[in-house]
C-alpha positions in Angstrom: 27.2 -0.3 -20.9 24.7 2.6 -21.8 21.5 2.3 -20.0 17.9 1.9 -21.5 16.0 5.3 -21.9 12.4 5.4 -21.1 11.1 8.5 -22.4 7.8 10.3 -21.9 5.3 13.0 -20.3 6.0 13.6 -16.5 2.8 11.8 -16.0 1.2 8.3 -14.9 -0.4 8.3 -18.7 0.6 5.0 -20.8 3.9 5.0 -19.7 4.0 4.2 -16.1 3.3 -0.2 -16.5 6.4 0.1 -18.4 7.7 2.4 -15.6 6.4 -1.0 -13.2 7.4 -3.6 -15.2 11.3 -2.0 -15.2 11.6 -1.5 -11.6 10.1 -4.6 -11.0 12.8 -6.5 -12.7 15.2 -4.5 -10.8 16.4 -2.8 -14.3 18.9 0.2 -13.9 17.6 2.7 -16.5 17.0 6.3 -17.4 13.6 7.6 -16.8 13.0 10.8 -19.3 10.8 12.9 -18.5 9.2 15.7 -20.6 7.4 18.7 -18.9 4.3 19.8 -20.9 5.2 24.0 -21.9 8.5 22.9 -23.0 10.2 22.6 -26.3 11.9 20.1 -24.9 10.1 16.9 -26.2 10.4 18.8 -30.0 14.0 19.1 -29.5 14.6 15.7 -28.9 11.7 14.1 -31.4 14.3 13.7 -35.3 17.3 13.7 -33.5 16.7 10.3 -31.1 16.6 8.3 -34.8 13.2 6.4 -34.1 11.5 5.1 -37.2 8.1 7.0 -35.5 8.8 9.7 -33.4 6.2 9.7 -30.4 6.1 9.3 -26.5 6.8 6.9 -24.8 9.9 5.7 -26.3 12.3 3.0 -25.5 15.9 2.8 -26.0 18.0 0.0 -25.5 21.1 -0.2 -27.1 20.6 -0.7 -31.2 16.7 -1.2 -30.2 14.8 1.9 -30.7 11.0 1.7 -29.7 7.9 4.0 -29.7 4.4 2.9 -29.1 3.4 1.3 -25.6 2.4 -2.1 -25.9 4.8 -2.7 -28.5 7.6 -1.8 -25.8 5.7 -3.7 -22.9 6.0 -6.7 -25.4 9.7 -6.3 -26.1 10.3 -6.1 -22.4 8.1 -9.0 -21.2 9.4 -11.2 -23.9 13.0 -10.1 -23.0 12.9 -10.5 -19.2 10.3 -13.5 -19.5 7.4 -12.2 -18.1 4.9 -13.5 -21.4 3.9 -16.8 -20.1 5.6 -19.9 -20.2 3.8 -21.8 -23.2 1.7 -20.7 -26.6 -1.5 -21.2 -24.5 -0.4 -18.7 -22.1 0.9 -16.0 -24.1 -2.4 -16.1 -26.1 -4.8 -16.1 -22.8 -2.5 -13.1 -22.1 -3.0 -11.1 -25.7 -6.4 -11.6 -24.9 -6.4 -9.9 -21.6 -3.9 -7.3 -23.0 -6.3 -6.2 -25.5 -9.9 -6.3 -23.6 -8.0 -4.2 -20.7 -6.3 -1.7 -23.5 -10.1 -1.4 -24.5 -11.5 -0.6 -21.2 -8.5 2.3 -20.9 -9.9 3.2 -24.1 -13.3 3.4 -23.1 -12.1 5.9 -20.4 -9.9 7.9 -22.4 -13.0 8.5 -25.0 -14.8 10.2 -22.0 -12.1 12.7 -20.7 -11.7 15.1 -23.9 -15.5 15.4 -24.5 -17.4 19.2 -23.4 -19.5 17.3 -21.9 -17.9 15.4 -19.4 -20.0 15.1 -16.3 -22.5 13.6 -18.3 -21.1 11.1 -20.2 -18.7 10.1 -16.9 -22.2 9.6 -15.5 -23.9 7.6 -18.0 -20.4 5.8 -18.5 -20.4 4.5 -15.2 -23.8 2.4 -15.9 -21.8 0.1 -18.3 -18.5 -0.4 -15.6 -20.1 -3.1 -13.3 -20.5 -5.0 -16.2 -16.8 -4.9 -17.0 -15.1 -4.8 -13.6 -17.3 -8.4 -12.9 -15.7 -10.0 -16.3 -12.2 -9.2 -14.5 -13.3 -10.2 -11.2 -14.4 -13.4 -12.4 -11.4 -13.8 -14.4 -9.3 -13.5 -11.7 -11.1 -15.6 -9.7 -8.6 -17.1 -6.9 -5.5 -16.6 -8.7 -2.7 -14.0 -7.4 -2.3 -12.4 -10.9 -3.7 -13.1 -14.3 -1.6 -15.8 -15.3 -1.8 -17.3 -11.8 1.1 -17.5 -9.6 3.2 -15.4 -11.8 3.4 -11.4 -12.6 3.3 -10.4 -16.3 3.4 -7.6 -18.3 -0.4 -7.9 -19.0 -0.8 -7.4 -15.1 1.1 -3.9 -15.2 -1.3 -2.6 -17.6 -4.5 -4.1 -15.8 -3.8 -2.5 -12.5 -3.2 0.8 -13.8 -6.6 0.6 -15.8 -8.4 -0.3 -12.9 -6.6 2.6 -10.6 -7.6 4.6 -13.0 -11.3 4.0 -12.6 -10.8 3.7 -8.8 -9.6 7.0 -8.9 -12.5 8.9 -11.1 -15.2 6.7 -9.6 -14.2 6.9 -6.0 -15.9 3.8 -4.6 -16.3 1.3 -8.2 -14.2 -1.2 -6.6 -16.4 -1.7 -3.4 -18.3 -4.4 -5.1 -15.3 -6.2 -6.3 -13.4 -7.3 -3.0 -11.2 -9.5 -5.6 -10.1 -6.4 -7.8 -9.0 -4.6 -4.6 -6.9 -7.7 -3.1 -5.7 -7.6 -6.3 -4.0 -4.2 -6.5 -2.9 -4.4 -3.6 -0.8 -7.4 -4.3 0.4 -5.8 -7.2 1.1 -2.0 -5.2 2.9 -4.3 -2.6 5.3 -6.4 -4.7 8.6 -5.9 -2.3 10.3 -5.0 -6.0 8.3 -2.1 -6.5 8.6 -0.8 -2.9 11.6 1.7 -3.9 10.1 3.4 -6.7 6.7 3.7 -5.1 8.2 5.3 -2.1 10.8 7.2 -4.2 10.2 10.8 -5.3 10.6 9.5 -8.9 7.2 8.2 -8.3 4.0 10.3 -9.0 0.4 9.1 -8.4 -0.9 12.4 -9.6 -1.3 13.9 -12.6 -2.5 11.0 -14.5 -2.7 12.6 -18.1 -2.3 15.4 -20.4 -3.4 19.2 -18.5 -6.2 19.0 -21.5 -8.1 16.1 -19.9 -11.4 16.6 -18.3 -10.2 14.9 -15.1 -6.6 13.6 -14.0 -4.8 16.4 -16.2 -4.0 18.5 -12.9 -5.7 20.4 -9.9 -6.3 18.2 -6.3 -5.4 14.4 -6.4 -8.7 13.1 -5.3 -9.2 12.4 -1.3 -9.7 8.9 -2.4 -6.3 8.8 -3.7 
């Protein structure tokens, strides 16, 4: 049987929950990677025979994917990581889409000239967001409770990446850092964290104002 392809950038970007939620269910696929400077994502792009040619893609078997969260759902509907019931898959959309618009929020900030100023007035408006999860979270292991989904994937990363321009955001939110943590030390994850495969730095395209290359932060 041919293996699923995940392809995209050689980056963290809005690829790597999909990267988590793969290994996490133990999944034995092919993880493409495209090198920026290269024609080789161009020479791939018509000939793959996805309806919209982008990155990341998803191929598995007859099923041919491009767009993030659209792939995220395929996979956690496929390998039951969605919630169990109606009234938890909706509780999860909703969390999938107010965490896809805080990664938003960020992204906004990281192509403008004028970067160290809006990062600065950005980070007046976090708190307020970061205490919405907190409390959301409240005393359960994951978002859904007991149980890992695809929404928690996408969540963590969001929230690494603000630990990871902000340095110390998370000091006021003891919950959101227990929290990671669970997630960075799920024993299914523990071979691709550990593996060479797995890169914590760059987190996005060489254009962005921060994460696109030079030193990972100290923090990191």
């Amino acid at each position: 049987m041919t293996k699923p392809i995940l392809g995209y950038w050689d980056i963290r970007g809005i690829a790597e929950p999909i990267r988590f939620l793969l290994h996490y269910k133990q999944i034995d696929f092919v993880d493409k990677r495209y090198a920026f400077g290269t024609d080789d994502w161009q020479n791939d792009k018509l000939a793959l025979g996805l309806d919209f040619p982008n990155l990341p893609y998803f191929i598995d078997g007859d099923v041919k994917l491009t767009q993030s969260i659209t792939i995220m759902r395929y996979l956690a509907e496929k390998y039951g990581m969605d919630g169990k019931d109606d009234q938890q898959k909706l509780h999860l959309h909703m969390a999938e889409q107010t965490i896809l618009d805080l990664r938003l929020s960020l992204f906004l900030i990281l192509g403008r000239n004028d970067f160290e100023y809006a990062k600065e007035e950005f980070f007046k408006n976090i708190p307020v967001q970061l205490k919405l999860w907190d409390r959301y979270l409240g005393g359960n292991k994951f978002l859904n409770g007991e149980d890992v989904t695809y929404v928690d994937f996408i969540a963590n990363e969001t929230i690494d990446f603000y630990r990871l321009l902000y340095g110390n955001i998370l000091e006021d939110f003891p919950t959101l850092q227990v929290y990671q943590n669970r997630i960075k030390n799920l024993p299914e994850l523990q071979d691709y964290l550990n593996s060479p495969s797995y890169k914590r730095w760059p987190l996005f395209h060489p254009m962005a104002k921060f994460g696109g290359g030079g030193k990972e932060p100290d923090h990191a």
